[in-house]
N, C-alpha and C positions, 0 to 999 in steps of 0.2 A: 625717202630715207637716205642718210649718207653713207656713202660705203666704209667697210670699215680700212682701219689700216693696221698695220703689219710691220713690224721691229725685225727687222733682219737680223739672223743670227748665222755668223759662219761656221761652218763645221768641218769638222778633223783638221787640216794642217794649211787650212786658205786662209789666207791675207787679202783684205780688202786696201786699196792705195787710191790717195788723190795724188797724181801727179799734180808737179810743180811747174807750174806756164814757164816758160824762158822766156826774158826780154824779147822786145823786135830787134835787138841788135845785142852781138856781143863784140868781144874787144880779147884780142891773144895780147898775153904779157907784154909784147914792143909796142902794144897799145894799138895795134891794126883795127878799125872796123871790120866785123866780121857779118853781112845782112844776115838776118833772120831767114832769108831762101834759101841759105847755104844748105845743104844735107852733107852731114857728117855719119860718115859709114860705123856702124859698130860703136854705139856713145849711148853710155850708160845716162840717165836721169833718176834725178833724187822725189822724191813722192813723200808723203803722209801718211802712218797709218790709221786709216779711219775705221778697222774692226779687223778682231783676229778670230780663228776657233779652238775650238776646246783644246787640242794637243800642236797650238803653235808656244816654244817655248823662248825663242830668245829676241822677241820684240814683242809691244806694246800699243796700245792705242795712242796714237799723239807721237810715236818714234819718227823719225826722219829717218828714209832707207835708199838705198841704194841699188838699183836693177835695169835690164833690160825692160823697154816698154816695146819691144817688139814681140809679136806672138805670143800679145798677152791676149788675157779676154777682156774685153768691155763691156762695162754695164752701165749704163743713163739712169741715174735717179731723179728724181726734182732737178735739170736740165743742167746734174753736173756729170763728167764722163768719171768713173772709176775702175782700176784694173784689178781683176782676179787672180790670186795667184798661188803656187806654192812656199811656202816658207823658205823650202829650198832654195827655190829661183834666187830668193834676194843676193845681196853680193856686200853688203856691208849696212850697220847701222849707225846715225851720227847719235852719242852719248855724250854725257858731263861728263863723266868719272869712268875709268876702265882700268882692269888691272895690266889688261895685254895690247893696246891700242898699236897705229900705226906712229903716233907722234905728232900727225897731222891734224888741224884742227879745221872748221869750216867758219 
């Protein structure tokens, strides 16, 4: 018999995230090669949201977000890594339309 399986559903105010791979290399504005070994102290990363719960209110499944992915939790599903989080935690979301934005686009 096959085992059964199970729909995850998050609850109260957690955010499920696939982080966003960074290139093997990036590149500062005067165009420097920057390798992929670098460690950059304190650098936020953009992720996906791939599920919310019931009282997260100002993102969506499919959002692009903005957070720390440090002293987050991890979770391995089918052998992708995704981080657990509070709604809090995040620190910006990228949108089409906003009334109050910063100007900047991605």
């Amino acid at each position: 018999m096959a085992d059964p399986k199970f729909e995850i559903q998050m609850l109260h105010d957690r955010v499920m995230i696939r982080l966003e791979k960074d290139g093997e290399e990036r590149r500062s504005g005067a165009g420097i090669v920057i390798p992929a070994t670098v460690k950059m102290a304190n650098r936020l990363a953009w992720g996906e949201v791939c599920g919310v719960g019931a009282n997260v209110r100002s993102v969506k499944v499919g959002d692009k977000v903005l957070l720390n992915p440090e002293d987050q939790y991890e979770v391995e599903l089918h052998t992708k890594v995704y981080l657990v989080m509070r709604e809090r935690d995040l620190h910006a979301v990228a949108t089409h339309e906003t009334d109050h934005g910063t100007g900047l686009y991605l």
